[in-house]
LUMDOLUM-607851 format. One record per residue: residue number from 1; residue in one letter; chain; x, y, z of N, C-alpha, C in turn. Coordinates in steps of 0.001 Angstrom, whole numbers. Each point is the difference from the previous one (the first is absolute). Layout:
<site><num>NUM</num><residuo>A</residuo><cadena>A</cadena><n_u>X</n_u><n_v>Y</n_v><n_w>Z</n_w><ca_u>X</ca_u><ca_v>Y</ca_v><ca_w>Z</ca_w><c_u>X</c_u><c_v>Y</c_v><c_w>Z</c_w></site>
...
END
This chain:
<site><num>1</num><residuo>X</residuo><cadena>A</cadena><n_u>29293</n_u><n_v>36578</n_v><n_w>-6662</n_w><ca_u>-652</ca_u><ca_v>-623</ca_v><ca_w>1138</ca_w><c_u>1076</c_u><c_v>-262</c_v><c_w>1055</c_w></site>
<site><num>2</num><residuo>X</residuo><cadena>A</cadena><n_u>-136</n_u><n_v>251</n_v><n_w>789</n_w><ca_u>747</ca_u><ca_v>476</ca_v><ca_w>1442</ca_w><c_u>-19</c_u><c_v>-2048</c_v><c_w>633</c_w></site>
<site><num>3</num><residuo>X</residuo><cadena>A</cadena><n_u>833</n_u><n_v>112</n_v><n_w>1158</n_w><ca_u>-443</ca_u><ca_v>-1201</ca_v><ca_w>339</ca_w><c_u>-754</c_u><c_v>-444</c_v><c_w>1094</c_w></site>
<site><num>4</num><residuo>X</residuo><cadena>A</cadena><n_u>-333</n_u><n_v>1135</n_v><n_w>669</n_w><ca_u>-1696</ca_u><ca_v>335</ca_v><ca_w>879</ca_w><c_u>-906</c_u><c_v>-587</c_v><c_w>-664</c_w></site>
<site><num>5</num><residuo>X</residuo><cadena>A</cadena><n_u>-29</n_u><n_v>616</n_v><n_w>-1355</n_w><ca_u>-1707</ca_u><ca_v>-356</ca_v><ca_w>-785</ca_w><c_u>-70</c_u><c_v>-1180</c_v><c_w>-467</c_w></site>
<site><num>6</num><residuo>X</residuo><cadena>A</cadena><n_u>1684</n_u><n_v>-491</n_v><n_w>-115</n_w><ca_u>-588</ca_u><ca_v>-1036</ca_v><ca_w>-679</ca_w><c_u>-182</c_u><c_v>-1605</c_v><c_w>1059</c_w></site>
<site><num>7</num><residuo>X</residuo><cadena>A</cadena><n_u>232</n_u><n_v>796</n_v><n_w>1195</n_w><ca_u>-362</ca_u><ca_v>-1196</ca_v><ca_w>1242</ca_w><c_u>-1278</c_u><c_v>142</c_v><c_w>215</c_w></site>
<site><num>8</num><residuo>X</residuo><cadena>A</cadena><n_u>-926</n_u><n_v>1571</n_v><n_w>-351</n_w><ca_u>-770</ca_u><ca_v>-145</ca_v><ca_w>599</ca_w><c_u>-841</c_u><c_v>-729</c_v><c_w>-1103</c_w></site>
<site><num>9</num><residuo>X</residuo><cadena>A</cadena><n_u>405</n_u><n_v>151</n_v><n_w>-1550</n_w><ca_u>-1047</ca_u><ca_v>-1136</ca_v><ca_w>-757</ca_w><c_u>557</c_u><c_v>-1119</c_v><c_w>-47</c_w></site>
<site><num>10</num><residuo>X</residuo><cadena>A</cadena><n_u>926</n_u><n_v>-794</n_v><n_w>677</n_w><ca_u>126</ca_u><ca_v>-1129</ca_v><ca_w>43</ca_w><c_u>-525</c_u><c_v>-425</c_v><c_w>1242</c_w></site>
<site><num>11</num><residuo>X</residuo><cadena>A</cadena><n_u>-409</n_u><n_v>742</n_v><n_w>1262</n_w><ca_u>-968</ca_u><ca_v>-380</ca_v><ca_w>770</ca_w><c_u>-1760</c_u><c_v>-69</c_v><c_w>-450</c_w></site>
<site><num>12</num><residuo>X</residuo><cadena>A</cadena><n_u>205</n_u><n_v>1151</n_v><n_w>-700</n_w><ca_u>-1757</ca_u><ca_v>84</ca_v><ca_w>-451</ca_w><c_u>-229</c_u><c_v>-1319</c_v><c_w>-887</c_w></site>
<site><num>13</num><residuo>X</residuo><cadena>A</cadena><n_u>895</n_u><n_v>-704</n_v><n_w>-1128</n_w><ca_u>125</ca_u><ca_v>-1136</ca_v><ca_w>-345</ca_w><c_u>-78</c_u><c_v>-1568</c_v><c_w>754</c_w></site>
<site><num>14</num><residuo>X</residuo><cadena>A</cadena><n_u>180</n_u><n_v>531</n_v><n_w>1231</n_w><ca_u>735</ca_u><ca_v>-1430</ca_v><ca_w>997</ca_w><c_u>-1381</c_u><c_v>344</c_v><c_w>631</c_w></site>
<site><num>15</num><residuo>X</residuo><cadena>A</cadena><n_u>-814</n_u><n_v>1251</n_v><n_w>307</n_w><ca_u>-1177</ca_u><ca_v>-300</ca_v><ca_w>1036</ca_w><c_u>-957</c_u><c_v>-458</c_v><c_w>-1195</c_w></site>
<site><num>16</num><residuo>X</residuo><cadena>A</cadena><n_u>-310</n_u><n_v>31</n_v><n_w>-945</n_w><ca_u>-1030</ca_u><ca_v>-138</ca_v><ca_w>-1359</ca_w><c_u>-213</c_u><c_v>-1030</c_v><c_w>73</c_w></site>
<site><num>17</num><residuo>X</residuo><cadena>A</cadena><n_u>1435</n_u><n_v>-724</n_v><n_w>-280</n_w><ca_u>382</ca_u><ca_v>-1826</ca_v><ca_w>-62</ca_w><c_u>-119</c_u><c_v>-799</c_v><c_w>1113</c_w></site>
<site><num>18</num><residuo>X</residuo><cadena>A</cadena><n_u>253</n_u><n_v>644</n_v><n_w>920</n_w><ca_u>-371</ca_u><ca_v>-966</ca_v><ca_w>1355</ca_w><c_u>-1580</c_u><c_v>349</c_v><c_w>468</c_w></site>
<site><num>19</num><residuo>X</residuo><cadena>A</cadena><n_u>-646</n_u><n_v>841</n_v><n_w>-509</n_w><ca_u>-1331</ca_u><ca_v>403</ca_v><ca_w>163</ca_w><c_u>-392</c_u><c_v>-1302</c_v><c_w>-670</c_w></site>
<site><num>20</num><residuo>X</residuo><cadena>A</cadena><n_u>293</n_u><n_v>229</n_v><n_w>-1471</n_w><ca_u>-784</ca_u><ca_v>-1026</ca_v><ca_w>-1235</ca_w><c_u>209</c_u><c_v>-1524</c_v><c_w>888</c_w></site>
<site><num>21</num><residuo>X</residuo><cadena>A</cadena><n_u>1109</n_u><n_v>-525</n_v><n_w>418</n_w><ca_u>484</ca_u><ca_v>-854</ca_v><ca_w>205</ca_w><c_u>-1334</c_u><c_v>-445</c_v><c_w>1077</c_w></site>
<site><num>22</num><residuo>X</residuo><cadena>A</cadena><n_u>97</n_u><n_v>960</n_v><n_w>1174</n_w><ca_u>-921</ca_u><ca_v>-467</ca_v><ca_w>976</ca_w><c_u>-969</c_u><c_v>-468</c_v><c_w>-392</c_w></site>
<site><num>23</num><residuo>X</residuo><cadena>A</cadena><n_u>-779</n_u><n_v>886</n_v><n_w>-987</n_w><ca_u>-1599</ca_u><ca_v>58</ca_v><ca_w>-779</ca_w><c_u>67</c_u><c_v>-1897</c_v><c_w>-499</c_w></site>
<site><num>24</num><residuo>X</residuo><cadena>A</cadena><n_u>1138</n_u><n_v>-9</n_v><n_w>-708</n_w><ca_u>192</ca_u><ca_v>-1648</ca_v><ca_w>-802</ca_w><c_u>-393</c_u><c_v>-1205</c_v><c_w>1327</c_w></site>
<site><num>25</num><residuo>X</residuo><cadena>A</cadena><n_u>983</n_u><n_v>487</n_v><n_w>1258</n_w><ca_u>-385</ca_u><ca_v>-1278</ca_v><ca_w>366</ca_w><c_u>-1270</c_u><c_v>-37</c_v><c_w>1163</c_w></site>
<site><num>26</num><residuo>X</residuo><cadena>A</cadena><n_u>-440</n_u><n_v>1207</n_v><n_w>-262</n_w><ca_u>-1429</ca_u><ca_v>191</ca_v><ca_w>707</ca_w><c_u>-811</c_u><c_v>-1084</c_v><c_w>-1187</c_w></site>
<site><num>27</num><residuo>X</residuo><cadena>A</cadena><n_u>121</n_u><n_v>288</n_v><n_w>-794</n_w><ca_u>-602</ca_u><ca_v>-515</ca_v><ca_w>-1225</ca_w><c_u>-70</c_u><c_v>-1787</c_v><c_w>223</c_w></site>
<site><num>28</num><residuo>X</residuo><cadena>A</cadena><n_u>1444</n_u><n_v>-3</n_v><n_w>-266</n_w><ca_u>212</ca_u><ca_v>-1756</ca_v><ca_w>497</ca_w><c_u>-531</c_u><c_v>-510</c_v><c_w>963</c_w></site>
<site><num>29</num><residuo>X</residuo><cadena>A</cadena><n_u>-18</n_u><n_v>1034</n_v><n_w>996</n_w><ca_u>-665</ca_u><ca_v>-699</ca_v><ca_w>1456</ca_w><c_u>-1627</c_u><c_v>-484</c_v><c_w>-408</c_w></site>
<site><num>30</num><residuo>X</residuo><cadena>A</cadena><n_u>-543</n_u><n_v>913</n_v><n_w>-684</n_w><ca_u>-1285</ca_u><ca_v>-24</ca_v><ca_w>-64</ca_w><c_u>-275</c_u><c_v>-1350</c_v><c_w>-1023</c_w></site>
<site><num>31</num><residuo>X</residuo><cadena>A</cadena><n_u>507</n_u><n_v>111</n_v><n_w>-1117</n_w><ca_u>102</ca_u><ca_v>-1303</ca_v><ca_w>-1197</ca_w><c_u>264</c_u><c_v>-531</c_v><c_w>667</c_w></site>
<site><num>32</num><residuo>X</residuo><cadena>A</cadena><n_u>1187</n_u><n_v>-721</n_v><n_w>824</n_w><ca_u>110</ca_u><ca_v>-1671</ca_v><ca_w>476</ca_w><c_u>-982</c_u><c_v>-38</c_v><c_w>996</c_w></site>
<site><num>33</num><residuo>X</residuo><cadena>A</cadena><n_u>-726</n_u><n_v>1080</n_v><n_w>1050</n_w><ca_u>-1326</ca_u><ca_v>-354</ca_v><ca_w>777</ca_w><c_u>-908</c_u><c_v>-276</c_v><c_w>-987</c_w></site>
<site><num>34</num><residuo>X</residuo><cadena>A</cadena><n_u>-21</n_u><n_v>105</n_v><n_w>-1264</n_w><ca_u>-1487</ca_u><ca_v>-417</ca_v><ca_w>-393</ca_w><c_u>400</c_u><c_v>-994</c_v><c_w>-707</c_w></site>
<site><num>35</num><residuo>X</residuo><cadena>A</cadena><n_u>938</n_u><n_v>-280</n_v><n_w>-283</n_w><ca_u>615</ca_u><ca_v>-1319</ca_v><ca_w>-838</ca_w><c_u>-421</c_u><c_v>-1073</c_v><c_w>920</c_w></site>
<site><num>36</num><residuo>X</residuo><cadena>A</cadena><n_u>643</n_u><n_v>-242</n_v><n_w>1134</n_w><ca_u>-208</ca_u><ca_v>-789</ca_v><ca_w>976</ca_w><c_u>-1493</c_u><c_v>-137</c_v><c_w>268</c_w></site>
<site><num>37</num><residuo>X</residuo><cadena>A</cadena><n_u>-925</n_u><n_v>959</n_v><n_w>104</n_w><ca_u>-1205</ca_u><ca_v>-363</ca_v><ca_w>494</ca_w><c_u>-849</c_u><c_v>-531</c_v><c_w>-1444</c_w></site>
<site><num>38</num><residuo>X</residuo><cadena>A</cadena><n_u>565</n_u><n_v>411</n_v><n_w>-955</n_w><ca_u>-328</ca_u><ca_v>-911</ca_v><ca_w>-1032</ca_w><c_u>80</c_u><c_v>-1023</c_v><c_w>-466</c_w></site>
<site><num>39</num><residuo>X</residuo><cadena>A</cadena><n_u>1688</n_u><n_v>-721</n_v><n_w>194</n_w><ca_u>-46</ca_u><ca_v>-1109</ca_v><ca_w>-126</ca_w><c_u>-519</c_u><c_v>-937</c_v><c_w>1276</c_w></site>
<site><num>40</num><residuo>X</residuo><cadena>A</cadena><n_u>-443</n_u><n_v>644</n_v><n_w>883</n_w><ca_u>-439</ca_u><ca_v>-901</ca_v><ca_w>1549</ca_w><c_u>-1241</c_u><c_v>22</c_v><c_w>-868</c_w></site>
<site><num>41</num><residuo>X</residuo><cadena>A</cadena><n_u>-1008</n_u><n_v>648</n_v><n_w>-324</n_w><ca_u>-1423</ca_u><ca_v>105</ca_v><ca_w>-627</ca_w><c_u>103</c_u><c_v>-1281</c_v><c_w>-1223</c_w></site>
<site><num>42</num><residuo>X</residuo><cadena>A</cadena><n_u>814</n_u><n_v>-207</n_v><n_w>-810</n_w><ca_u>288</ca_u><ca_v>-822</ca_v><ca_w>-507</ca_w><c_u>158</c_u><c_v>-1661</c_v><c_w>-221</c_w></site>
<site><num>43</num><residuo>X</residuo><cadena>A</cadena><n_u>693</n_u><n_v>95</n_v><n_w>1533</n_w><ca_u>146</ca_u><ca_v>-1498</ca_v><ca_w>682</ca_w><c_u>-1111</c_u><c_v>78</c_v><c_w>409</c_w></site>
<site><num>44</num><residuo>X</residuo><cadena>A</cadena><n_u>-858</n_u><n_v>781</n_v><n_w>764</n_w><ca_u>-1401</ca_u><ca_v>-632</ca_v><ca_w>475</ca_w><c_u>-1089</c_u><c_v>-474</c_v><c_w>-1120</c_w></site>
<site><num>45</num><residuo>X</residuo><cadena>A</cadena><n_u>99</n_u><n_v>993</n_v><n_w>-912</n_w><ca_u>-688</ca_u><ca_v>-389</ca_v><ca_w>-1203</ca_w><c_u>257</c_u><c_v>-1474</c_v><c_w>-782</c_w></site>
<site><num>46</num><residuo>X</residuo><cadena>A</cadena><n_u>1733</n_u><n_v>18</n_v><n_w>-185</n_w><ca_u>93</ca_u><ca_v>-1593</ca_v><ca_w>-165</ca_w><c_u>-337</c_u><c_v>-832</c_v><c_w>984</c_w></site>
<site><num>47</num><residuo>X</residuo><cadena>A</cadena><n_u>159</n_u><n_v>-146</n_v><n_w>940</n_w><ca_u>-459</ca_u><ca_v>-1163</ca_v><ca_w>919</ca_w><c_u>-1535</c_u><c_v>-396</c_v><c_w>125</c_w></site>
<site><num>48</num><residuo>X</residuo><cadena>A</cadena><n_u>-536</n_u><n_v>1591</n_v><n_w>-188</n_w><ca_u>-1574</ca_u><ca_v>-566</ca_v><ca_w>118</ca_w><c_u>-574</c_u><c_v>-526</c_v><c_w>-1546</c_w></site>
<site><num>49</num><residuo>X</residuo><cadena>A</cadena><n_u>765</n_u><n_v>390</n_v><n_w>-818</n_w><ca_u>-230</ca_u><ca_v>-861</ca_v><ca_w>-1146</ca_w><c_u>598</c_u><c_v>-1438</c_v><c_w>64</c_w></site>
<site><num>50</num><residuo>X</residuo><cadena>A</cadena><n_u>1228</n_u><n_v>-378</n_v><n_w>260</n_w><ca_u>217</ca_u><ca_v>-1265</ca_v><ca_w>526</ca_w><c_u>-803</c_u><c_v>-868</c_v><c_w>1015</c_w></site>
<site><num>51</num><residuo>X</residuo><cadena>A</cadena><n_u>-868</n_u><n_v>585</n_v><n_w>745</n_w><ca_u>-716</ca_u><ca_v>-412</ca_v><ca_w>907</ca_w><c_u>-1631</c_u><c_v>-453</c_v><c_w>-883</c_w></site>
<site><num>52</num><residuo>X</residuo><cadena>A</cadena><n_u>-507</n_u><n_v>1077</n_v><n_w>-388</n_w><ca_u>-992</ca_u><ca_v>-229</ca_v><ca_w>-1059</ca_w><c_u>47</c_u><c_v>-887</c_v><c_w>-715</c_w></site>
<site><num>53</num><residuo>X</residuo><cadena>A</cadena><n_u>1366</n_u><n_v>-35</n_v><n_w>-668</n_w><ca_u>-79</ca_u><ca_v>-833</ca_v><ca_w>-1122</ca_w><c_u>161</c_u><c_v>-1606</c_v><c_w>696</c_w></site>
<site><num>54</num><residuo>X</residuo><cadena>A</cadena><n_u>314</n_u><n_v>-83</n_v><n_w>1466</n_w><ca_u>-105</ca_u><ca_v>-1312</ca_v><ca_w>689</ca_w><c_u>-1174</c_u><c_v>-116</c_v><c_w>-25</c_w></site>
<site><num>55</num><residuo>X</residuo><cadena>A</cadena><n_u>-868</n_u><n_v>549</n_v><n_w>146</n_w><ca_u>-1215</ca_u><ca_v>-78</ca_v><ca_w>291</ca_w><c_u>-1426</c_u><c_v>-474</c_v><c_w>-1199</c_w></site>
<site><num>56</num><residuo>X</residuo><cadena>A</cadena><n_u>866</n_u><n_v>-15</n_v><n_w>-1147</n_w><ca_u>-1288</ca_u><ca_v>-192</ca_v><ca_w>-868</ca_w><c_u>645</c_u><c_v>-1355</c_v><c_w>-643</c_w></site>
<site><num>57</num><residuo>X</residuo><cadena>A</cadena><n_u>-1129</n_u><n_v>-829</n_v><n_w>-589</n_w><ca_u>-142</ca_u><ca_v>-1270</ca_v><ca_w>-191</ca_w><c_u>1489</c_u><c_v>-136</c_v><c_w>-1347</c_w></site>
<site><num>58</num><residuo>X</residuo><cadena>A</cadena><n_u>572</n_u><n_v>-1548</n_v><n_w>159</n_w><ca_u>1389</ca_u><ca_v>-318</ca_v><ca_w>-714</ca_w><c_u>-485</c_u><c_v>409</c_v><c_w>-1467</c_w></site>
<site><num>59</num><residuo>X</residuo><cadena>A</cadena><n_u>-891</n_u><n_v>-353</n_v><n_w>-465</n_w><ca_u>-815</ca_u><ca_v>-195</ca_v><ca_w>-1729</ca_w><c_u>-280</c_u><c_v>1464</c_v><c_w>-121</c_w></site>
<site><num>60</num><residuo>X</residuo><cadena>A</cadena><n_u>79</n_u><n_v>866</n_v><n_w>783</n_w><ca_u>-347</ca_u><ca_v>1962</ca_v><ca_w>-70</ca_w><c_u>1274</c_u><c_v>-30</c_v><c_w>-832</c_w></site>
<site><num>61</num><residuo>X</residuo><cadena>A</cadena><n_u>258</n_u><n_v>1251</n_v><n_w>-1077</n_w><ca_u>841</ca_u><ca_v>250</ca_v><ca_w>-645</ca_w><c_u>120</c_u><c_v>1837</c_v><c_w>863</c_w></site>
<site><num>62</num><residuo>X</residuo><cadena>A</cadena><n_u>908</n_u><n_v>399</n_v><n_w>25</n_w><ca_u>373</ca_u><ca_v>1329</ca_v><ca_w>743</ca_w><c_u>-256</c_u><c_v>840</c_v><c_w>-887</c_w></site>
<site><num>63</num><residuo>X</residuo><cadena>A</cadena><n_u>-276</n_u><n_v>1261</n_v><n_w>197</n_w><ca_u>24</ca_u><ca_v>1011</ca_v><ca_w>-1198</ca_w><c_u>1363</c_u><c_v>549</c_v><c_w>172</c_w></site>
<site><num>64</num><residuo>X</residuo><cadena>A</cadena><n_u>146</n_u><n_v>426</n_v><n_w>-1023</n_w><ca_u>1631</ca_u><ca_v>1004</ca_v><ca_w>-181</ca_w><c_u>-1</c_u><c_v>931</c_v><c_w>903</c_w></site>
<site><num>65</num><residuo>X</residuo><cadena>A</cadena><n_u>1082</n_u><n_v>60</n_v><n_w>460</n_w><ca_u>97</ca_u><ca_v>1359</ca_v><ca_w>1055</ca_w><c_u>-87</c_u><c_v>1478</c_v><c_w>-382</c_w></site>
<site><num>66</num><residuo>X</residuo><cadena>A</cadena><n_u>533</n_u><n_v>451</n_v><n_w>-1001</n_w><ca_u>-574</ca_u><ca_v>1006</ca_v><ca_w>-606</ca_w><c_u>-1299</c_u><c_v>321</c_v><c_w>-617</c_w></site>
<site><num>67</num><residuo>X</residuo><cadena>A</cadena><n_u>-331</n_u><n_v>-1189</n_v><n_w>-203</n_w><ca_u>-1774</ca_u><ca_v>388</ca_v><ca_w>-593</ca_w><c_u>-616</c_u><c_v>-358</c_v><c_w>1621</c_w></site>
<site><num>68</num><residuo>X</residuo><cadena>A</cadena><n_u>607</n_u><n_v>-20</n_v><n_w>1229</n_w><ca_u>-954</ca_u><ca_v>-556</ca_v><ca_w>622</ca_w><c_u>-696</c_u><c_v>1188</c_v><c_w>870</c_w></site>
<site><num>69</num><residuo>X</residuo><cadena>A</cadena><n_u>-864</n_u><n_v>339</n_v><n_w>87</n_w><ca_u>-774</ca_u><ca_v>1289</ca_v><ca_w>583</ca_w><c_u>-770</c_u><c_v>-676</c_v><c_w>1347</c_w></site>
<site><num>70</num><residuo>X</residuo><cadena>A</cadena><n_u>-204</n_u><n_v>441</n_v><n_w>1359</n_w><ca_u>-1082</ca_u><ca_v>-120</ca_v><ca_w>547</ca_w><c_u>-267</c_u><c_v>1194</c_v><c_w>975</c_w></site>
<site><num>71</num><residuo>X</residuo><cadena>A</cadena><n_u>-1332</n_u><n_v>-8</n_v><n_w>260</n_w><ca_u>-687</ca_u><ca_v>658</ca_v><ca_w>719</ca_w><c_u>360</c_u><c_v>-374</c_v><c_w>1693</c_w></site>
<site><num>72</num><residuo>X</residuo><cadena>A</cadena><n_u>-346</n_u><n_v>546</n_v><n_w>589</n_w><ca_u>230</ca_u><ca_v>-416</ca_v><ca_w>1745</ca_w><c_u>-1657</c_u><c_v>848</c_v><c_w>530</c_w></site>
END
């Protein structure tokens, strides 16, 4: 192997990896946008349960948050 060829597969190596690389933080971009709009979906969900739960009489016992289901 000459030392032409072997620049040109250590370029074909270096475009692969910086290809993959790009693809990764395309990737990231997209995960922390939905991370974020998830945990914002989250806080609204807690607050309007904090708000609810102001709302119903002291002697009401709360249901568990995981068993708690409702309709809208």
């Amino acid at each position: 192997m000459n030392a032409s060829e072997l620049l040109r597969l250590l370029q074909s190596e270096h475009d692969g990896t910086a290809a993959r690389a790009d693809h990764l933080r395309e990737q990231i971009e997209r995960l922390t946008t939905a991370l974020a709009e998830t945990e914002a979906r989250l806080a609204e969900l807690t607050a309007t349960r904090k708000d609810i739960d102001g709302l119903t009489p002291p002697d009401h016992e709360p249901a568990p948050a995981e068993a708690t289901t409702a309709t809208v």
